[in-house]
Every structure is written in C-alpha cells, then in structure tokens.
C-alpha positions as CSV (number, residue, x, y, z in Angstrom):
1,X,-16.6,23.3,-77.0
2,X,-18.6,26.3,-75.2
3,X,-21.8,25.9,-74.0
4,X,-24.7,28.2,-75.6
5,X,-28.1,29.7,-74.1
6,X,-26.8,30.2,-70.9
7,X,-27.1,33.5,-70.7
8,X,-28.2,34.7,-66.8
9,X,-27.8,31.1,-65.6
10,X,-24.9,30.4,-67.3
11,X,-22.5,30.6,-63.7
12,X,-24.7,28.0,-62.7
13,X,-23.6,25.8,-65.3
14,X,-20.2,26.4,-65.2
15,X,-20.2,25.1,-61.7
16,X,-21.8,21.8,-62.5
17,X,-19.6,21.5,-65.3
18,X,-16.1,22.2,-62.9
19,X,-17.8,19.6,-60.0
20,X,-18.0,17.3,-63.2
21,X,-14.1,18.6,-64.0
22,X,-11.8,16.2,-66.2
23,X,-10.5,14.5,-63.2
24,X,-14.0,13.9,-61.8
25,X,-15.3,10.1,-61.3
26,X,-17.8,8.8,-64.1
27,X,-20.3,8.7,-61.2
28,X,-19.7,12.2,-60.3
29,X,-19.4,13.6,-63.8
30,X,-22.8,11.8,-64.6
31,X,-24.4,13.4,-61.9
32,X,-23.7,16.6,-63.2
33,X,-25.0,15.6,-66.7
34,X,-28.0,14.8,-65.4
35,X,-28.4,18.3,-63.9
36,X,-27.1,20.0,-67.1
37,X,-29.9,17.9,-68.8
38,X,-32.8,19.1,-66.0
39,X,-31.4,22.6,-66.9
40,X,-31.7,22.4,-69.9
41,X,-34.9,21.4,-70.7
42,X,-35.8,24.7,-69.7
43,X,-33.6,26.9,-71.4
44,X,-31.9,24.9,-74.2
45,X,-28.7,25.2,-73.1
46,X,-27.0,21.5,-73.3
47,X,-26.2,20.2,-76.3
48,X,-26.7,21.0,-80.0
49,X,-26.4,19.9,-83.8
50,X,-22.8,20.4,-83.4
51,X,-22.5,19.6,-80.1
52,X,-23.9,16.1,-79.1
53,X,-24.9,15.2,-75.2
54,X,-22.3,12.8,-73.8
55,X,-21.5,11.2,-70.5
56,X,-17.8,13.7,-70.4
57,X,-18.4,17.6,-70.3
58,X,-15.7,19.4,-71.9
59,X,-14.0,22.0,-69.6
60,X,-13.5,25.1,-72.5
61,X,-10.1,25.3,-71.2
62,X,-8.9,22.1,-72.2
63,X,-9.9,22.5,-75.6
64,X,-7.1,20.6,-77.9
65,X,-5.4,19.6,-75.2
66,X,-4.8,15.8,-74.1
67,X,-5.3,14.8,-71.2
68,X,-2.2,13.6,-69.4
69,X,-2.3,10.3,-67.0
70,X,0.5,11.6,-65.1
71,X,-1.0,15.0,-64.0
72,X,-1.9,14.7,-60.5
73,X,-5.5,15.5,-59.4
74,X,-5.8,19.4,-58.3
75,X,-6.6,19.4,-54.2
76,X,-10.0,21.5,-55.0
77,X,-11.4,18.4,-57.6
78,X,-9.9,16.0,-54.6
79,X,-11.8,17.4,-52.1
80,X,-14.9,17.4,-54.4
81,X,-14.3,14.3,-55.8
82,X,-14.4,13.0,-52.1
83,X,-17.2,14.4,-50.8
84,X,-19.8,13.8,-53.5
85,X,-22.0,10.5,-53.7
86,X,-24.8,9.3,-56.0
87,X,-27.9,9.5,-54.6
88,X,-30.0,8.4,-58.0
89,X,-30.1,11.2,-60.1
90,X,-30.6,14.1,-58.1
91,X,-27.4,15.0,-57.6
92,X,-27.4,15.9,-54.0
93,X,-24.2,16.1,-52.0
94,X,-24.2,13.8,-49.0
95,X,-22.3,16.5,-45.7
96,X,-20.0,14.5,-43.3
97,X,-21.1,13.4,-40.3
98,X,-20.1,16.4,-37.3
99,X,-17.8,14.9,-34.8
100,X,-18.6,15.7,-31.4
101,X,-15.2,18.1,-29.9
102,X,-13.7,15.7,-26.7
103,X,-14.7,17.5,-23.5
104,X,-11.8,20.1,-22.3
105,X,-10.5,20.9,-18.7
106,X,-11.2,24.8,-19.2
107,X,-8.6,24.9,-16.2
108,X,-6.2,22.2,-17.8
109,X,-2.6,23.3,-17.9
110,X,-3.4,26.9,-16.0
111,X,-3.2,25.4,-12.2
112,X,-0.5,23.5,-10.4
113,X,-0.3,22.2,-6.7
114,X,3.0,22.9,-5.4
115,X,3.8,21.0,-1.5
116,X,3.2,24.0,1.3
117,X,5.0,21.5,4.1
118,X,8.1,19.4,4.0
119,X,8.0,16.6,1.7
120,X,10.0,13.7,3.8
121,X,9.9,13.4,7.2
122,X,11.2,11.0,9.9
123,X,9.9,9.9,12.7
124,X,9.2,7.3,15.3
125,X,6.6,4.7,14.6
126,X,2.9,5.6,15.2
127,X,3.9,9.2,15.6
128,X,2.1,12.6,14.5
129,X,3.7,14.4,11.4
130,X,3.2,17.7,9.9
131,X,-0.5,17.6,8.0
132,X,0.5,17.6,4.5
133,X,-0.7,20.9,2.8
134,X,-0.2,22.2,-0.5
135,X,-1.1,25.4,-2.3
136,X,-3.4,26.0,-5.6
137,X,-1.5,28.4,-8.1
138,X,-2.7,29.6,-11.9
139,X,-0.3,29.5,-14.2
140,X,0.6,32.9,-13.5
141,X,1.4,31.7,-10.1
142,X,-1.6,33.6,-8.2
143,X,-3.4,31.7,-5.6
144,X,-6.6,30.3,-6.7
145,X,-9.4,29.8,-3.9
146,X,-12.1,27.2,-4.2
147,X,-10.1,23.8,-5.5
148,X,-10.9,21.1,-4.0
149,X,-8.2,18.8,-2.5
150,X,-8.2,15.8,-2.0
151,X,-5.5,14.1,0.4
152,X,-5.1,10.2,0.1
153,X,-3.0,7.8,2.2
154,X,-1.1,5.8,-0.4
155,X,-1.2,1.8,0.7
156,X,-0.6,1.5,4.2
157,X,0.1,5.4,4.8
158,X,-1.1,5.6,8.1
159,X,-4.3,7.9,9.3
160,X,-5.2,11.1,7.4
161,X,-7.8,13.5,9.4
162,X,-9.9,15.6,6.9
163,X,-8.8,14.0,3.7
164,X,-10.7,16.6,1.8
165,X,-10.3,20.4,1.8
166,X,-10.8,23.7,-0.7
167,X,-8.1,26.1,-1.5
168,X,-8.6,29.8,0.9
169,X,-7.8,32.7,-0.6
170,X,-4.5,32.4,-0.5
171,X,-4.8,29.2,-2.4
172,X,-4.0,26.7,0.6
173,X,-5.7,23.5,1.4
174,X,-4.3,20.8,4.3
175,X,-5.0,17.4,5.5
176,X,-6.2,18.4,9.4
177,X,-3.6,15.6,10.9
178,X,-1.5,12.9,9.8
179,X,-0.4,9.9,12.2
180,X,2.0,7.4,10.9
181,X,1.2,3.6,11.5
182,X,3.0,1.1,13.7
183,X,5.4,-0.5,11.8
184,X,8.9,1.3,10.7
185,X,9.0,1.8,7.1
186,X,7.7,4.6,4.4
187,X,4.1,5.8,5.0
188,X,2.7,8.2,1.9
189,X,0.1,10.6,1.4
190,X,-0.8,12.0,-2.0
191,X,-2.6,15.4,-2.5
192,X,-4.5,15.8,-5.9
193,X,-7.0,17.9,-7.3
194,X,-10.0,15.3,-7.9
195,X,-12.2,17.7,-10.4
196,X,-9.1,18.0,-12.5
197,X,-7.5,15.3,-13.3
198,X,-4.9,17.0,-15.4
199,X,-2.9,18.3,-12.6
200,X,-0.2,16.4,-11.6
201,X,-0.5,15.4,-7.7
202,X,1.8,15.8,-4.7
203,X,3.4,12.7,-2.7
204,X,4.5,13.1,1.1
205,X,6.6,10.7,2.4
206,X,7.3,10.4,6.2
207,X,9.4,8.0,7.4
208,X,9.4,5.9,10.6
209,X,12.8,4.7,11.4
210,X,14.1,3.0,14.3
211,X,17.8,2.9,15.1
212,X,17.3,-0.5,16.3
213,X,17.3,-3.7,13.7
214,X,16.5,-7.3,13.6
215,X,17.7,-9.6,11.3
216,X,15.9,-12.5,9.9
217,X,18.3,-15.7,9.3
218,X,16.2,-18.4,7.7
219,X,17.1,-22.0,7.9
220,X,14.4,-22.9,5.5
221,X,13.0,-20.5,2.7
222,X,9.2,-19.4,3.6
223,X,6.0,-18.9,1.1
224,X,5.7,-15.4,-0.1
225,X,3.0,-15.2,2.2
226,X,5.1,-16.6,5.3
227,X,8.0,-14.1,4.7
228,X,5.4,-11.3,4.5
229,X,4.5,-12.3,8.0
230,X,7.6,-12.1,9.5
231,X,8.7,-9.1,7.9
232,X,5.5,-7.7,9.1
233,X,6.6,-8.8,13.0
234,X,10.2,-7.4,12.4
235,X,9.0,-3.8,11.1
236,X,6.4,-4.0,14.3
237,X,9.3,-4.7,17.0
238,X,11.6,-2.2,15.6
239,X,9.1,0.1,15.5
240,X,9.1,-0.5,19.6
241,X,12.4,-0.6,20.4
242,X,14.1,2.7,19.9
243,X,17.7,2.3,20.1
244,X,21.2,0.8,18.5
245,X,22.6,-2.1,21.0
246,X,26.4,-2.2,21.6
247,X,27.9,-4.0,18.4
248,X,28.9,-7.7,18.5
249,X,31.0,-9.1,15.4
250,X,32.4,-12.7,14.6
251,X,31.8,-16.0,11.7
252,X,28.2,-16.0,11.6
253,X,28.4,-19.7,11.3
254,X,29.5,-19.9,14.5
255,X,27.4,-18.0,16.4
256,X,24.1,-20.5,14.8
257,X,26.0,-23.4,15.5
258,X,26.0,-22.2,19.2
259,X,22.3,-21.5,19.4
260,X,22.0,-24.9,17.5
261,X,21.4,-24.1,13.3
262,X,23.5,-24.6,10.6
263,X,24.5,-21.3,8.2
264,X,27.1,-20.3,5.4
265,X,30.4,-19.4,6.8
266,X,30.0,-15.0,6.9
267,X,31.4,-12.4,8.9
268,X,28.9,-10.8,10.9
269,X,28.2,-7.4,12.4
270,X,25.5,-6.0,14.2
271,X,23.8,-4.0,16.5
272,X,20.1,-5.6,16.7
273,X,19.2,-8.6,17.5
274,X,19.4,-11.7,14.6
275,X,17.1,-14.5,14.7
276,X,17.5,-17.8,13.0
277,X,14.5,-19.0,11.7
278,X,13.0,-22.5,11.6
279,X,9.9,-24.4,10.3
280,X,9.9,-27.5,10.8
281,X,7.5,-30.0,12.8
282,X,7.2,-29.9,16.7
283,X,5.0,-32.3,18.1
284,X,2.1,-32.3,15.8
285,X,-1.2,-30.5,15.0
286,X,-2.8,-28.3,17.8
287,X,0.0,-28.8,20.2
288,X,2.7,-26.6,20.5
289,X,2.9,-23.7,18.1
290,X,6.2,-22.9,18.3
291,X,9.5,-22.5,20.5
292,X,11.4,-19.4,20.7
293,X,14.3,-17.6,23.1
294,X,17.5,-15.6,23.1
295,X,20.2,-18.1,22.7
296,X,23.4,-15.7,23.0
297,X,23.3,-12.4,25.5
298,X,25.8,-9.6,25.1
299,X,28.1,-10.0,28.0
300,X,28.3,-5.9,28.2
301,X,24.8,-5.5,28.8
302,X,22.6,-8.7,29.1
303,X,21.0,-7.8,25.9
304,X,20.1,-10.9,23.6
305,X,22.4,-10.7,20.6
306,X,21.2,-14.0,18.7
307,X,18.4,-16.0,19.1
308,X,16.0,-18.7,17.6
309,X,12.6,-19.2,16.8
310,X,10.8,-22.6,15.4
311,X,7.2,-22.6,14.2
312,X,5.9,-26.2,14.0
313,X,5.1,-27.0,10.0
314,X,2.0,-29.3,11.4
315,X,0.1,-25.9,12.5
316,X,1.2,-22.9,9.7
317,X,-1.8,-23.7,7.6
318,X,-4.1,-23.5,10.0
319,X,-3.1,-20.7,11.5
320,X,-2.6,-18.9,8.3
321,X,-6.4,-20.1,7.4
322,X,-8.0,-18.3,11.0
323,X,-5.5,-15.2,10.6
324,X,-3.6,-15.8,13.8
325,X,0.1,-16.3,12.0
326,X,1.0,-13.1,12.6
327,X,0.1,-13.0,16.0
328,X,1.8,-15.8,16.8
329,X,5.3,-15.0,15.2
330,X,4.8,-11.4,17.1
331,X,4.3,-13.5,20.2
332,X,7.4,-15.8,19.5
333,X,9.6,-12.7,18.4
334,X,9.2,-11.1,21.8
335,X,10.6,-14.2,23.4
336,X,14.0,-13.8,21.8
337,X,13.4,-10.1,22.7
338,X,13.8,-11.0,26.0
339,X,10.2,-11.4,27.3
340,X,9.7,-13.9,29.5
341,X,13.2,-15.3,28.6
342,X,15.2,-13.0,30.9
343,X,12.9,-12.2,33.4
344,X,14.9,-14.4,35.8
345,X,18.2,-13.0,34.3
346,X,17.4,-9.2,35.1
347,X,15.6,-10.2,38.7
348,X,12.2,-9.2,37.6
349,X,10.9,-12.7,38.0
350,X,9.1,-13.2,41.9
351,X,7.4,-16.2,43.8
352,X,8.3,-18.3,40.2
353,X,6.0,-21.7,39.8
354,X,8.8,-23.8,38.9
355,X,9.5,-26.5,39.2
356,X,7.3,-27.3,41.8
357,X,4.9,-24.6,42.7
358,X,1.7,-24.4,41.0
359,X,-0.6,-21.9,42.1
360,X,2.1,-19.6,43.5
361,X,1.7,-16.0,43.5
362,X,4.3,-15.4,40.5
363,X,4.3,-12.0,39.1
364,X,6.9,-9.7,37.3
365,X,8.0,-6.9,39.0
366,X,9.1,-4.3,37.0
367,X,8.0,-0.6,37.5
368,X,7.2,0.7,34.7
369,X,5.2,-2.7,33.6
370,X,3.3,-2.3,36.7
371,X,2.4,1.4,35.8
372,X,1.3,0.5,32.8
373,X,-1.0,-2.6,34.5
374,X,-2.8,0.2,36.7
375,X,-3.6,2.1,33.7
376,X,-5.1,-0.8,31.7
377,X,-7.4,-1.6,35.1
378,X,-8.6,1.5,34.0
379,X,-9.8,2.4,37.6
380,X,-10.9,-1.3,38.4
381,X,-9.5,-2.7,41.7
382,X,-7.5,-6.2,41.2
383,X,-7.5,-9.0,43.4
384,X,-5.7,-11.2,42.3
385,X,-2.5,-10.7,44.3
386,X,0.7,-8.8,43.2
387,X,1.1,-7.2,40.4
388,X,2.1,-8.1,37.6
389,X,0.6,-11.5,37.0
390,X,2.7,-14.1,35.3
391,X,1.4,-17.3,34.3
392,X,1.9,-20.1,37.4
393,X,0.5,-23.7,36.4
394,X,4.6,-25.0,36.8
395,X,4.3,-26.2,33.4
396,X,7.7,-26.3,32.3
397,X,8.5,-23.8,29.0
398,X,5.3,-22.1,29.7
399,X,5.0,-21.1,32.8
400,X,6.9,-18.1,34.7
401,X,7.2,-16.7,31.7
402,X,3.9,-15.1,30.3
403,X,1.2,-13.5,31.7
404,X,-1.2,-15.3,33.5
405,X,-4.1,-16.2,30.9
406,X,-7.1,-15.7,33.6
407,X,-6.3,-12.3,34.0
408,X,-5.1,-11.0,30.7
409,X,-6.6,-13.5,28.3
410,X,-6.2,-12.2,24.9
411,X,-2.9,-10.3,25.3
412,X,-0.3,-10.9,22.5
413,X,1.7,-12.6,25.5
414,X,-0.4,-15.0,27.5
415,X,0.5,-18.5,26.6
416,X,-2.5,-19.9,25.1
417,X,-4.4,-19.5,22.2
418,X,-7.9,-20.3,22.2
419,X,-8.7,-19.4,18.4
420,X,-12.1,-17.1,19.9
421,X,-9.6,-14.2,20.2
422,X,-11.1,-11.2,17.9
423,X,-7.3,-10.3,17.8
424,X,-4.1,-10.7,19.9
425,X,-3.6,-7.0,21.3
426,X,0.4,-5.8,21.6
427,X,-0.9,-4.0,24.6
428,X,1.3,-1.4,26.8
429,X,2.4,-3.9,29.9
430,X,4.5,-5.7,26.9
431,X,6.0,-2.8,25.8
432,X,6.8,-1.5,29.4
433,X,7.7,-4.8,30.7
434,X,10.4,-4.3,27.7
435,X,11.8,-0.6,29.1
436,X,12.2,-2.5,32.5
437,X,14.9,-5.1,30.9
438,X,17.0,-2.5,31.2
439,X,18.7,-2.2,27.8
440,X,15.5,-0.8,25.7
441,X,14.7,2.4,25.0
442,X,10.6,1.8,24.2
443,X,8.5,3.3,22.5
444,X,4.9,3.6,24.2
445,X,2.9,5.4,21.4
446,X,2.7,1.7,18.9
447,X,0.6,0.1,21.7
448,X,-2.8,-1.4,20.9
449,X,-6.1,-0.7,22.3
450,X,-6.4,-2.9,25.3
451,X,-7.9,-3.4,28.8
452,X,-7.6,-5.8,31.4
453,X,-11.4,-7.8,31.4
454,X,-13.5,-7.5,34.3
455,X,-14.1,-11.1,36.6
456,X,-17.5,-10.9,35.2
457,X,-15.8,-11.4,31.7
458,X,-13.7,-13.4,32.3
459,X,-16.2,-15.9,33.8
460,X,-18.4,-15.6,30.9
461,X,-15.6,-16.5,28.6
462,X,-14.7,-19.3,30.8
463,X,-18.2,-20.6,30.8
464,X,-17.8,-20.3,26.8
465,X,-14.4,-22.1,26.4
466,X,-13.7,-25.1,24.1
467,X,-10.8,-26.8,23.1
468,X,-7.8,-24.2,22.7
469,X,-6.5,-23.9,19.0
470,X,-3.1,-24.6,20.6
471,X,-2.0,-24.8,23.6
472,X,1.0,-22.2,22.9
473,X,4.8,-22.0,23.0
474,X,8.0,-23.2,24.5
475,X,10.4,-20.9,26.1
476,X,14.2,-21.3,25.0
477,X,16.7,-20.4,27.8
478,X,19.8,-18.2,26.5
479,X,22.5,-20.9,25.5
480,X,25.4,-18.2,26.8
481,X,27.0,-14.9,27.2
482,X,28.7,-13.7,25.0
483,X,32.9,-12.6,26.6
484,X,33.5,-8.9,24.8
485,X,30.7,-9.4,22.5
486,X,32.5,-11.6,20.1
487,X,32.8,-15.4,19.2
C-alpha cells in the first residue's frame, strides 16, 4: 500500500520503512513505527481510512506477493538487522565499540641480520675466537645504520666483551671479543636485534675440542646430579690435555678385572684414558674422601691407560650440600691422570717421606712445574726449601704425592680439605706438573686464578683452622704395564 503526504520528506520515510524491511526483527520494525508515528504527527503521512497503523510496514514492492520462509535474508537487511538495538522508543542505533589496531613493527619483515664472521669454529679450551659480528640489511639488501645488537652468550657460552653494539654505516655491529670457557664442548652466542623482535637472530657456535678423551666406566649408576659432576670433571681434563695417546685394544672385562672391578664382556679401543668408577663406602663420614690411581700404564709410553677411582658413599651428600663434589672428583681424576701417581715412575719424585721420613725436604722436580711455581710467587721469595713442595708427613697414600698443604693450601691438589676453602683452584703448577710427565701435550690457557699465600696468610689461616671436612684421599699405585698395549 503507498504511503501518502510525504511529499519533501517522503525519502525520509522510505528509509525508516526499508530499516523496518520484511525481513526486519519485530523489535526493529517497531522501532521504525514509532518514528513513522513521531513523523507523522506533523505531516499526516502514516496511516489513513484505508490504510490502518500496524506493527508490519508494507514495503510497496511486495505488494501481492507472499512472503516466502525459504528466501534467505538480503546481506544489506543482515547487516542492519545486526546493528540496531532498542533503546525505548527513540529509535537510536547503538555504533560498535572501535577496536584498538595491535601495535606494528614499522620495520617488521624489511630488515634481516645475516652472520659477517664464520658461524662454527674450533678451538682449544679457554681460547679466543673470532668476535661474532653480523650485518643489518633492508629488505632491499642495503645496509641500515643505527640497529642496535645485541650479542648474548647462550647457557654456558663462554665470555662476550661488549655484548651490545649499533649497526655503522655499512650496517655492521660485533661483539668486541669472545673467549671460550674451560671445559671442551659447544659454547654459543646469539646476535639479535632487541627493539625488533621480529627478526630472526643469529647463533655462533665455537667449538672446543680436544683430541684427547676419557671415558667414564661406572660400576654403580650415579644421581643425575652425580653424573653431571663427573661429566663436568671429564670435559675440564680434556679440555687440558691436548693430545690422542697411542691406542691400546683388548676384552674390556679384562682389563677392570685387572685394576680390580667387575664389567660386561666388550671389546675395547681407545686412545684416552678410561676410568672405572665406584661409590661405595670407605671408612665412614669425614675420613677419607676417596681413593683414586692409574691401575694399567701403556708399556710404549708410561702413560696410564686405565684406572680407578672410588668416592666414599658416607661423604657424597655432604659434599654435594657445601659444593665441594666437583672439586673433589677433579682432584681424584688427576690422580689416575698421573699426578702424584707416577711421580716416582717418571723420576720427578726427590727426598720422598716414605716410609719413614717425615719432615723430609720432598719436592717434585719437574721444569716446567717449577716455572710455573716462580710465577705463582708472583715476585715473593720462598723459603721453604726446594722447589716444588710436595706433601711430607710419611703418611702412607697421602703423602709424596700432593703438594704440601702449608704452602699451597687451597690448590685443587693438596691433600686436605678443610671445607673454609672459597674454591679449590686448578692452578698452573698442576697443569705443568702434567707437561713434565712426559706424554702430555698441556694446555696452559684453562688455568685458574691462583697465587701461592704469603707466611703471613698462611699463619692467619692456621691460627683460624678447625676440624678439616676430610682429611682427603688415597693414592692407588698402577697395578701393571701394559706388554704392546694389549691384554
């Protein structure tokens, strides 16, 4: 049915009457009633005699046609339909909320890093690498100055000098050094662009390798936290010794049976040093730690090929609980190495305490161990007799073969542990002492900080002593030599 009097306004009420469209809701539709009705007491214009007010406004389109159930709703009415809510009868239309655009990286997806220096690199333990560096391109590939950079040791990734840097005009930013740590193994460095986050980083890898290896043989499966120790102690000790040792080869049951432990029946080559492992109990709490030695040299070059090493059960937790376990499987390690084991062996052992000699001037006499005392005097003059000091209370497995504990106290190597020591240092007279074996290529740069305490020291820290923790370790004499390296 048309609408009459609508005459100027009469576009206005066709668009009420198509928001209030056949396929409108009942709420809608009666909104835009009400509006027709405002309207139109003004000007007349809804209804009539003929043409009664009702809740449905006829669209003059659809005159004599049905309606079908089946026509889908047009998009336009869908939209409408969706957007408008009652709000009485004023027939205002309520806007949607504006949703607030996610932040955007205006440089997102137009800059890359791409690696300026080599990606892997080996080395030797605690050695200096090539800084890592990378360059900033857009995604046209021009350089782009002004990025920051930031270069970030990944775990244990050694030291990184200036870890931050901006991109020069050529669009090139580097760490200023990079020193790998002490142990063999992967260090990493990632380079990244912090203020963009989008940018995929760049990883360096430098690898410390060692061409000599030690094998861990355990008698008795350790804790995950016991096995990191030792693994810990084996990456540290190949990260000294430098070279491969002539190859020995046989039943690896038999060669543990010699030094005294019981494995699976497995042929067996190698050209490192294995260790058979033990935990089991000594002699009790706070006694001695452990018992360690070569058991089998190489009869080619005097080098130990097997050897054992027993921690006492009674003292791992306490140890573990004041953060000296490490130190002291370091310490029992560099027995079966040879230290203090072979001294005798090689004729580096003088003036030995044993059996009946306490007090005796004992020292090791090695050249390059003695060099290496010098330097860690650091310019002090040393009394104390000849040099190199070894231990000399004639107290058997201890003595003539560690350094004497009133002159080197805390050093990885003395024989006692007093549980005061901020840390057990791996100092250089170890690692020399090592070189002067004979069949070890060392390697000096893994040594820690350490100096050899003034008297003054070390009468203040006598003055200051307690009970030791432990009174240290056994020494295990090699069981044999090895004929032709093979058993």
């Amino acid at each position: 049915m048309p609408l009459r009097g609508l005459d100027e306004d009469r576009t206005s009420m066709l668009r009420w009457k198509w928001i209030a469209g056949p396929h409108s809701s009942i709420a809608a539709r009666r909104i835009a009633l009400a509006s027709c009705l405002a309207l139109a007491a003004t000007l007349g214009a809804c209804g009539s005699d003929e043409a009664p007010l009702s809740d449905e406004v006829e669209d003059p389109s659809d005159e004599g046609a049905e309606p079908s159930e089946d026509e889908p709703e047009p998009e336009e009415d869908r939209i409408r339909h969706e957007r408008v809510e009652p709000s009485g009868t004023t027939g205002h239309v309520n806007e949607p909320e504006p949703i607030e655009p996610e932040p955007v990286d205006p440089l997102a997806g137009t800059l890359r890093l791409v690696p300026a220096s080599a990606l892997i690199q080996h080395t030797e333990a605690g050695a200096r690498v090539e800084a890592p560096r990378v360059r900033v391109l857009s995604a046209e590939d021009e350089p782009l100055e002004g990025v920051e950079v930031q270069f970030t040791a990944v775990g244990d990734g050694g030291m990184v000098a200036q870890q931050s840097a901006r991109s020069d005009v050529d669009g090139y930013a580097s760490a200023a050094t990079w020193q790998v740590g002490k142990l063999v193994g992967d260090y990493k460095v990632s380079a990244s662009a912090p203020e963009l986050e989008s940018v995929a980083a760049v990883q360096f890898v430098a690898e410390a390798q060692s061409a000599f290896h030690i094998e861990l043989v355990f008698t008795r499966e350790p804790t995950p936290t016991q096995f990191a120790v030792f693994e810990a102690a084996r990456r540290r000790w190949e990260g000294i010794v430098l070279n491969a040792l002539p190859p020995v080869s046989g039943n690896l049951a038999d060669f543990a049976a010699t030094c005294g432990y019981t494995v699976d029946d497995e042929w067996y080559e190698s050209d490192g040093l294995t260790i058979f492992v033990e935990l089991e109990r000594i002699d009790g709490p706070s006694k001695v730690l452990g018992r360690a030695g070569p058991c089998l040299l190489r009869g080619s070059d005097g080098s130990p090929a097997f050897g054992g090493m027993t921690l006492d059960t009674d003292d791992l937790a306490v140890l573990e609980t004041h953060g000296y376990l490490e130190g002291v499987v370091l310490h029992e390690m560099g027995h079966v190495l040879g230290i203090g084991t072979v001294w005798a062996q090689a004729g580096l052992l003088a003036e030995p305490s044993l059996p009946d000699h306490r007090g005796a001037d004992t020292h090791f006499t090695g050249d390059s161990a003695g060099v290496a005392f010098e330097e860690l005097l650091a310019g002090a003059e040393y009394h104390g007799g000849k040099i190199v000091p070894v231990a000399n209370e004639a107290i058997w497995g201890s003595s003539d073969g560690h350094w004497r504990e009133d002159v080197l106290r805390s050093e990885l190597m003395t024989p006692v542990l007093t549980g005061r020591e901020p840390s057990l240092p791996l100092s250089l007279l170890t690692i020399a002492s090592l070189q002067d074996l004979g069949f070890y290529e060392t390697n000096l740069k893994v040594a820690d900080p350490f100096s050899i305490p003034s008297k003054r020291d070390i009468v203040l820290a006598s003055h200051a002593a307690e009970e030791p923790l432990a009174s240290g370790c056994e020494l295990v004499s090699p069981h044999g030599i090895l004929v032709d390296d093979t058993i």
